[in-house]
N, C-alpha and C positions, 0 to 999 in steps of 0.2 A: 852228402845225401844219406838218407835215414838208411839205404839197404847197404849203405858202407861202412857201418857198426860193426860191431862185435857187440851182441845183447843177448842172452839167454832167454829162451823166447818158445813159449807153449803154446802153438794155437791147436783153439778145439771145434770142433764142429759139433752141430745141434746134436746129430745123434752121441755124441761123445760125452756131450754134459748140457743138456735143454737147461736154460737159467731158470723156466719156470720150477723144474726138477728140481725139488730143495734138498731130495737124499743123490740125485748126480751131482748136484752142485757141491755137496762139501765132500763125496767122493773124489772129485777133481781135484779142492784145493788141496785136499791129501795127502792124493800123489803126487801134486806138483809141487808143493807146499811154493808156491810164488811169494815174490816179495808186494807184488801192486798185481791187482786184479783190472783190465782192461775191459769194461762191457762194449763191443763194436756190435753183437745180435743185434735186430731190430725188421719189425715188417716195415718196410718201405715204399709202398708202393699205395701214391698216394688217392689217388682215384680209386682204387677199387676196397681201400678203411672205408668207402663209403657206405658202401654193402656188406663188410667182412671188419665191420667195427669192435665185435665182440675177439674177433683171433689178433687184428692189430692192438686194442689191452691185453688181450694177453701177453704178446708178445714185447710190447714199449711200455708196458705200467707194471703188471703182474710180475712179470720178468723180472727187470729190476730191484721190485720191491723184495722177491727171494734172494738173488745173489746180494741185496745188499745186506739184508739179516744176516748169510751166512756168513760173509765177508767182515762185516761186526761181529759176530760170536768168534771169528776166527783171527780177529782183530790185522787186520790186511787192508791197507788202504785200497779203494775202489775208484777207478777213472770212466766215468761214465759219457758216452758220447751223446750231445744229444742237438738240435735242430735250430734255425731260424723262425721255423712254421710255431714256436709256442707265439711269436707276434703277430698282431693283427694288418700289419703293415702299414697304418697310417699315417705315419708319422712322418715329417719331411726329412729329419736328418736320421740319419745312423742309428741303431739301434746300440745302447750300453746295456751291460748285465743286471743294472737296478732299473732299469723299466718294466713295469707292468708285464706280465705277462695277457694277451688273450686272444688264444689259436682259435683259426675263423673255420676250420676244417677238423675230421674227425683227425687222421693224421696227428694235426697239430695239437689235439687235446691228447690223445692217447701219450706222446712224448711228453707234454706238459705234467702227465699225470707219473709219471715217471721220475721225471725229476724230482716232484714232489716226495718221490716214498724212498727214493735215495735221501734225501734231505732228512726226512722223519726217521729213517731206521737207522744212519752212519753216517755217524759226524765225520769223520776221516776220508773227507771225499773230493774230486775235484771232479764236477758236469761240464762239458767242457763242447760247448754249441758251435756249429760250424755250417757250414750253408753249399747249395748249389755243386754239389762234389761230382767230380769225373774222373778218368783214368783209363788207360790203355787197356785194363781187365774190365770183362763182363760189359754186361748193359749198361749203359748211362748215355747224359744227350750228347757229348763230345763226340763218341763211336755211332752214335745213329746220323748227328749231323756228317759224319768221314760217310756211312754209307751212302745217304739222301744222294748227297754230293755226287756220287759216280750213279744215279739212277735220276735225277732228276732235273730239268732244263729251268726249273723253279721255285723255290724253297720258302713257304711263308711263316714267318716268325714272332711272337710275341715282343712288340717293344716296348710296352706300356707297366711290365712287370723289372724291377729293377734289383740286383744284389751283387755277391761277391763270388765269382765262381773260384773253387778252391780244391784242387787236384790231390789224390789221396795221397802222394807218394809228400810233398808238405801237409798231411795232417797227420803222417808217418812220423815225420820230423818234428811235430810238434808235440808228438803225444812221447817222443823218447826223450824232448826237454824234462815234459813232466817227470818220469821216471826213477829217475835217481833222487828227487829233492823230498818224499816223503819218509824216504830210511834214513835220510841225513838230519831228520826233526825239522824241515822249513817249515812253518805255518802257512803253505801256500790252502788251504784246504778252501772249496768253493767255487766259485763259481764265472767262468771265463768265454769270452766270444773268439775263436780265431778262424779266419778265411785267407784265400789270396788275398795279394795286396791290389785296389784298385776294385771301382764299382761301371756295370755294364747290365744292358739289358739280355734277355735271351736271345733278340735277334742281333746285337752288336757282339757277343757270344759266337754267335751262328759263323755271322760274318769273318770275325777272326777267324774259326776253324776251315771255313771255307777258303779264306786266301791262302790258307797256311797249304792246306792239302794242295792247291793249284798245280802249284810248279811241278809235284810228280806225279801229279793226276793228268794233267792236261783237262780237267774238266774245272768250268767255272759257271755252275749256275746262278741266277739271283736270287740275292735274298733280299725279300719284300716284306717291309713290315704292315704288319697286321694291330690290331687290339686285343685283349683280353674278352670281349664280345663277340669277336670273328672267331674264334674258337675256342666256342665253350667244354668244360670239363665238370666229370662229377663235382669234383672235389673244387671248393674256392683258393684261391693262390694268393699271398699277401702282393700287395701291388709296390711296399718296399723290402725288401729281406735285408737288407746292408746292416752287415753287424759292426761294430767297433770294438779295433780290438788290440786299443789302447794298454787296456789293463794284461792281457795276456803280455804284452810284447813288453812292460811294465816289469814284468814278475819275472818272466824265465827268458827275458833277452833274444827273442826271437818273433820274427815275423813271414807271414806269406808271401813266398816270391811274385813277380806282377805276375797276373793271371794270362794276359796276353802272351807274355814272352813264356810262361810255361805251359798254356794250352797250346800254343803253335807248336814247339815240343813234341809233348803227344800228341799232337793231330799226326804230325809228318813219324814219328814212330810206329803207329798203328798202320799207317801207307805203308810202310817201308817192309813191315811185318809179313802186310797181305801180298807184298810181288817178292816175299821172301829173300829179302834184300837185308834182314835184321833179325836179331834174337826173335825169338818164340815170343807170339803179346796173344793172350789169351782173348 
């Protein structure tokens, strides 16, 4: 597991060093003088880029495009995180890294746009796209679907949108493959898809978290699926997100555990958290 390393490891928070801050950002690399610069910042939230389009480029295009200048002037390779939403989702199979880009949502354009100035400013890069992400910390749908769960006799779910759901603690593990191989001269530099392993809709998603929590819930409501028209959102959602991520698993030997057996996981952690039965889950 990635938090079973030993890795020398700086993280900074916005007010410590704003990426768009081009005299915090080389103050940072400074004092840290790192070997590989990690961009995980990003606005996220993807309904409300609707309205607040101007602060999400700031935040997923501008951003970038400073720490990557300065990361080039300070010659530091740059691992950039960045989305399934630059696709438009039409496509029936998988999506590989040499397809087309083109995001149907602001969201998806402001990351799209990002990549791009990571690409134009530092060639020493690796953008490294990933989809659907949950975990036992903070908000995401895994810990809303563990709440619904104990609040609700009925759960309706999106089945009509399909991808890879892919838990932070394997994109931990995936981002510390990267790690060591651009001070050792690979030419891995570029551009790569990794998620869990295995593709599922939001409600066969749901579903899983929902049987998972049962047994020490004692609650089991239904999950009813729904369409992408029974509940509409600002923001448009690609109707396939499934990335391939052949080439990732190709290059650094490594793959997303099945989503199933590591979402049940953290469903049943998060349970186990809330009747204080298990470490501390934020």
């Amino acid at each position: 597991m990635a938090g079973q390393r030993k890795v020398a490891l700086a993280t900074l928070t916005r007010a410590q060093a704003d990426i768009g801050d081009r005299a915090a950002v080389v103050e940072a690399l400074n004092a840290h003088r790192p070997s590989l610069v990690v961009n995980a910042a990003a606005y996220t939230n993807v309904d409300r880029a609707e309205t607040e389009t101007s602060t999400a480029f700031a935040a997923n295009a501008h951003g970038p495009f400073v720490l990557g200048v300065a990361c080039a002037d300070a010659q530091l390779p740059l691992l950039h995180i960045s989305t399934d939403y630059v696709f438009d989702g039409a496509r029936a199979r998988s999506y590989l890294e040499s397809d087309p880009i083109n995001p149907i949502n602001a969201y998806g354009r402001s990351k799209a746009a990002g990549e791009a100035a990571v690409r134009k400013v530092h060639p020493r890069h690796v953008i490294l796209r990933t989809s659907w992400l949950y975990s036992e910390f903070r908000n995401n749908f895994l810990k809303t679907i563990v709440r619904l769960a104990q609040e609700r006799e009925e759960l309706r779910v999106v089945a009509d949108q399909r991808g890879c759901p892919t838990s932070t603690r394997d994109l931990a593990d995936a981002i510390l493959r990267i790690a060591p191989l651009p001070t050792m001269g690979e030419e891995v530099w570029g551009t790569y898809h990794f998620t869990g392993s295995g593709v599922t809709t939001w409600h066969g998603f749901a579903s899983a978290i929902v049987a998972a929590q049962a047994p020490l819930t004692d609650r089991r409501p239904r999950v009813t699926a729904i369409t992408t028209a029974e509940f509409p959102t600002p923001a448009h959602r690609p109707a396939n997100s499934e990335l391939n991520g052949r080439l990732f698993e190709q290059t650094f030997g490594f793959r997303g555990r099945p989503w199933a057996q590591e979402a049940a996981e953290i469903a049943q952690a998060v349970v186990l958290a809330q009747q204080g039965r298990a470490a501390h889950v934020a």
